[in-house]
C-alpha positions in Angstrom: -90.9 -169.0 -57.8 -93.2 -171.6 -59.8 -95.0 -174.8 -58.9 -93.6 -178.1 -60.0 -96.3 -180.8 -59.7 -95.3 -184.4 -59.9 -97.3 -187.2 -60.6 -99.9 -187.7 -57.8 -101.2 -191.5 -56.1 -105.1 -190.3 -55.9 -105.3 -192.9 -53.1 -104.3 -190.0 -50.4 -106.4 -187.6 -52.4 -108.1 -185.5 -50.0 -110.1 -182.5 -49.7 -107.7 -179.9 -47.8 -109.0 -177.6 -49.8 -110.7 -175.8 -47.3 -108.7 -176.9 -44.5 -105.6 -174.9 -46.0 -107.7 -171.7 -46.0 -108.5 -172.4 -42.2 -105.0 -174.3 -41.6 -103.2 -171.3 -39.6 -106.0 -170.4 -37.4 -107.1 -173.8 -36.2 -103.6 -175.0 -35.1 -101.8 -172.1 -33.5 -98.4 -171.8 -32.3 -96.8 -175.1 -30.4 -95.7 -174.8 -26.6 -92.7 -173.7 -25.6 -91.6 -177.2 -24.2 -92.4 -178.3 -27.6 -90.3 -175.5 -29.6 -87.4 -176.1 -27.0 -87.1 -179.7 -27.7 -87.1 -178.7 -32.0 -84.4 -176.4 -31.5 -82.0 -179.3 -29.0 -82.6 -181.6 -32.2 -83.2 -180.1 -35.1 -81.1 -176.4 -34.5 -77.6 -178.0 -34.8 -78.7 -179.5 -37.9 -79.9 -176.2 -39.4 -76.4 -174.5 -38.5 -74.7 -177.2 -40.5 -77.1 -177.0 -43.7 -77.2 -174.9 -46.6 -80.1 -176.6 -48.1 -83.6 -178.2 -46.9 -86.8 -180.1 -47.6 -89.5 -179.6 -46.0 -92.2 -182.9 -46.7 -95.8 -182.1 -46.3 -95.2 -178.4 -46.2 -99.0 -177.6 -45.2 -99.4 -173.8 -45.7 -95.5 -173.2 -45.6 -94.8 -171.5 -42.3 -91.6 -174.0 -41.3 -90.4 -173.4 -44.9 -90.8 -169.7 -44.8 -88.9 -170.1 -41.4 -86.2 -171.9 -43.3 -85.6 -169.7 -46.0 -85.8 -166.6 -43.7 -82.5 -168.4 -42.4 -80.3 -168.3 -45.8 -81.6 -171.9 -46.5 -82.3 -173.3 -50.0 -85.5 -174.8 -49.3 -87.8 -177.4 -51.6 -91.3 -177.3 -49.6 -93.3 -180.1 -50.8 -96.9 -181.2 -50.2 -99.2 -183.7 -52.0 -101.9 -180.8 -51.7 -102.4 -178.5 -54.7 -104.4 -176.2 -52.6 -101.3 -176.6 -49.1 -98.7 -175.8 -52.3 -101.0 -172.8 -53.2 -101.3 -171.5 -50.1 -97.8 -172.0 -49.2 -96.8 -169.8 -52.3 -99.2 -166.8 -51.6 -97.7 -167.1 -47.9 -94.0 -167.0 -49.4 -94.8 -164.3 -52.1 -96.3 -162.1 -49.1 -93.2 -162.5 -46.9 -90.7 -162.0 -49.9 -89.0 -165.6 -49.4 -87.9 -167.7 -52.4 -88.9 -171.3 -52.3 -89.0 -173.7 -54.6 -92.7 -175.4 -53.9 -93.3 -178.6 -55.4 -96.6 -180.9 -55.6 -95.9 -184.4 -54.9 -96.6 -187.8 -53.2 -93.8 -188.3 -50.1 -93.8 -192.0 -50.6 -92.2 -191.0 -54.7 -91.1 -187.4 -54.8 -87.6 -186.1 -56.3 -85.9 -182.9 -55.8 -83.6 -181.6 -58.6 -80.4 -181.8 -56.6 -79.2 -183.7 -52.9 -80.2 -181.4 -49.7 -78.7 -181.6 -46.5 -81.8 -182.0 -44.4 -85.2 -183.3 -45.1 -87.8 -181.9 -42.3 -91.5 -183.3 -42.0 -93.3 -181.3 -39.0 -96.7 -182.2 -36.6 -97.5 -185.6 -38.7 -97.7 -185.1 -42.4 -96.1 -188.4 -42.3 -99.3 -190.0 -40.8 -101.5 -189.3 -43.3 -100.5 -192.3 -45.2 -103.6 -194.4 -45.3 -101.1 -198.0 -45.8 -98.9 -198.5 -43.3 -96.4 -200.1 -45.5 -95.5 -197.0 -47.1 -93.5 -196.0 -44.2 -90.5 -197.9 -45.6 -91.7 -196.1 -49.0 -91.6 -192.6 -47.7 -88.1 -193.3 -46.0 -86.0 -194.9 -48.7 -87.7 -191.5 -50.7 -85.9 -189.6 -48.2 -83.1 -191.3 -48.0 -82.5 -190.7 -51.7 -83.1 -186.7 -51.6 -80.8 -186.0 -48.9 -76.7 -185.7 -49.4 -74.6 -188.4 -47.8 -74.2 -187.7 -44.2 -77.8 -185.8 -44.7 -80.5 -185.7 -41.7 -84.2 -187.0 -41.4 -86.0 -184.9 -39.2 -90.2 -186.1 -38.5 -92.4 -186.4 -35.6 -95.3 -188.2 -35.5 -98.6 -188.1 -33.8 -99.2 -191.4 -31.5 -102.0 -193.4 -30.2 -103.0 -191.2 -27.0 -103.0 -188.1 -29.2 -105.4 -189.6 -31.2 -107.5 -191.3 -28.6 -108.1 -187.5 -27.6 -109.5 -186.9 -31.2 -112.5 -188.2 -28.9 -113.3 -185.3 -27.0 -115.9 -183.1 -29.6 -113.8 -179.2 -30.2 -115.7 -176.0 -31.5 -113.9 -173.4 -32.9 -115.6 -170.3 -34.3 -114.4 -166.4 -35.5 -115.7 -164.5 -37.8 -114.9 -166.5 -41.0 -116.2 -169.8 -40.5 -117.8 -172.5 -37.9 -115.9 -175.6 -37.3 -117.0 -179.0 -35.2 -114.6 -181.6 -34.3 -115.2 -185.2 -33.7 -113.2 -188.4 -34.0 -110.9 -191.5 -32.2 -109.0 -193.8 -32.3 -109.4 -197.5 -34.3 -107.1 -200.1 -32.1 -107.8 -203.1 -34.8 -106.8 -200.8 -37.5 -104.1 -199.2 -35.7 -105.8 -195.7 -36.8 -107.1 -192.5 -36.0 -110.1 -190.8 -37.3 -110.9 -187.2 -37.4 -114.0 -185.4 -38.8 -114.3 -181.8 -39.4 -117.6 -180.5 -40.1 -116.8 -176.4 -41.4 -119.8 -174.0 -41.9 -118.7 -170.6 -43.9 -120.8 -167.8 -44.4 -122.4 -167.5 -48.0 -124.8 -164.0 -47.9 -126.1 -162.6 -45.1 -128.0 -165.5 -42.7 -127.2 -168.3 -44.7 -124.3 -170.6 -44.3 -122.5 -173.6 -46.1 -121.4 -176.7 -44.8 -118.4 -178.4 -46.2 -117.2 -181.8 -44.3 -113.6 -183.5 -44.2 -112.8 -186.8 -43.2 -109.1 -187.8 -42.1 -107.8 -191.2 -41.7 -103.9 -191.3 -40.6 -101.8 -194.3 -39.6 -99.7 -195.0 -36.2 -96.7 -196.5 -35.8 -95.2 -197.7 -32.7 -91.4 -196.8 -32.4 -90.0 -200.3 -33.2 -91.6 -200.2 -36.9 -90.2 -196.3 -37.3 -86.8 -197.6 -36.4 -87.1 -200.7 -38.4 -88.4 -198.1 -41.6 -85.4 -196.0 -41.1 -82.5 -199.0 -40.5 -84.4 -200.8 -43.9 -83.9 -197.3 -45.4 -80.3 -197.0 -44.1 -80.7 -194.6 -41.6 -78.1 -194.8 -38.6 -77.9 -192.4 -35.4 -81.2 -192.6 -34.9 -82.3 -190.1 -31.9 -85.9 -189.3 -30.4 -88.2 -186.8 -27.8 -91.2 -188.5 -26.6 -93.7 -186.5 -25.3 -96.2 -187.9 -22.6 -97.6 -183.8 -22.2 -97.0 -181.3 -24.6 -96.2 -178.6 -22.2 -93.7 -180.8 -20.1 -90.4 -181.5 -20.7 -90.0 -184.8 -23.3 -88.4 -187.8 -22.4 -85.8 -189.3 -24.5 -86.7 -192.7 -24.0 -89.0 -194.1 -26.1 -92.5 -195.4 -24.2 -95.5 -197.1 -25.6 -98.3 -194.4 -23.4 -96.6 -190.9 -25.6 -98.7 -188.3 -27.4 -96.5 -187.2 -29.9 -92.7 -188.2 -30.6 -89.8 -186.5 -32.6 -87.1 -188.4 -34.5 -83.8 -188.1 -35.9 -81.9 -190.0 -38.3 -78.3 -189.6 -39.9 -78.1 -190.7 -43.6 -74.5 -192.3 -43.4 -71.9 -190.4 -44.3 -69.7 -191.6 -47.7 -66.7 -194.4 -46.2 -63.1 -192.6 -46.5 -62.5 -195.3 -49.4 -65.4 -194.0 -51.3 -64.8 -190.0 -50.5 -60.5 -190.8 -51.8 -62.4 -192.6 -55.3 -65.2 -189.8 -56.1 -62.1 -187.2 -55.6 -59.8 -189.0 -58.1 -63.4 -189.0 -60.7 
């Protein structure tokens, strides 16, 4: 189970190195209205694939969850230290995945996979905006005719609540929270200011800055229709622990989406047969 790294854009270079040690105890578990609405959307999918992608894999747990289910899975994260982590978590849980370091606006996978999954806004960490169309036409290429696009995205109220300062504390480190939301920009800011313990009284502070993009839902369904994506289905969620609407608004916190690769015309199915 090795490590492929592919070339790297050091614009979205960041410092997760410390935030993928602290990853899985500063964003627990989501709510149950929120795991009920993945598995209306995305379980069908699942039953139907034998292979899967998961894009900005973060420390792993979704594709630990997808090999556990007799999945082939590529889990892929511009992070060297998210791919790291992600493999220690894997080699611990005795899954096989194949974890690969790359950009999600330019990655390849060695072979077509039925579903490409990118879960709680990896996909807003691009700093452009214009990479959106980027990042889908690089998923549109990975996945098998017929193949699904599964994503959500983080939205302007969620990051407007970046506003209110958090404290989180145990036994390994300190963390402060601040940040907002940048309406010219169309951006949201967050600031994470981590104190860890060095000896015995003393402590170190380490600081991380994240920038990531919105999109409203007409330029996310203008990406995915540029990229070719058809059947395009969403959740919008206007509380996380209610029930998600499936029309989309413009006053959401968080929104999931599903796409359909097209599937190969009958034409083209009868031709590739004959080949």
């Amino acid at each position: 189970m090795g490590r492929k790294r592919q070339k790297a854009n050091p614009e979205l270079k960041k410092p997760y190195w410390l935030v993928s040690r602290f990853y899985d105890d500063l964003w627990p578990r989501r709510s149950a209205k929120w795991r009920t609405a993945r598995r209306r959307l995305l379980g069908p999918v699942l039953k139907r694939s034998r292979s899967i992608c998961e894009l900005g894999c973060g420390t792993g747990t979704n594709s630990i969850e997808f090999a556990r289910r007799g999945l082939k899975v590529y889990a892929v994260d511009l992070s060297r230290d998210m791919c790291r982590v992600t493999q220690e978590k894997a080699r611990k849980k005795r899954v096989k995945l194949d974890v690969i370091q790359a950009d999600m606006r330019t990655f390849r996978l060695p072979e077509a996979v039925d579903c490409v999954a990118s879960e709680w806004g990896p996909i807003n960490h691009l700093r452009r905006k214009v990479d959106l169309v980027k990042v889908t036409r690089s998923v549109a290429r990975a996945l098998r005719p017929g193949g699904y696009f599964y994503f959500d995205l983080h939205q302007r109220r969620y990051f407007e609540g970046w506003a209110d300062s958090v404290v989180f504390e145990n036994r390994r480190f300190f963390m402060a929270q601040q940040g907002g939301y940048l309406p010219r920009l169309g951006k949201g800011w967050a600031e994470f200011t981590f104190f860890t313990p060095v000896t015995r009284g003393r402590w170190k502070r380490h600081d991380d800055l994240f920038i990531e993009a919105h999109w409203s839902h007409k330029q996310v369904f203008r990406a995915l229709r540029q990229a070719g994506f058809n059947s395009i289905r969403l959740f919008d969620f206007y509380d996380l622990d209610a029930a998600p609407s499936t029309h989309p608004g413009a006053d959401s916190l968080r929104t999931m989406y599903l796409a359909r690769k097209p599937a190969l015309a009958r034409k083209s199915q009868r031709n590739a047969k004959r080949n």
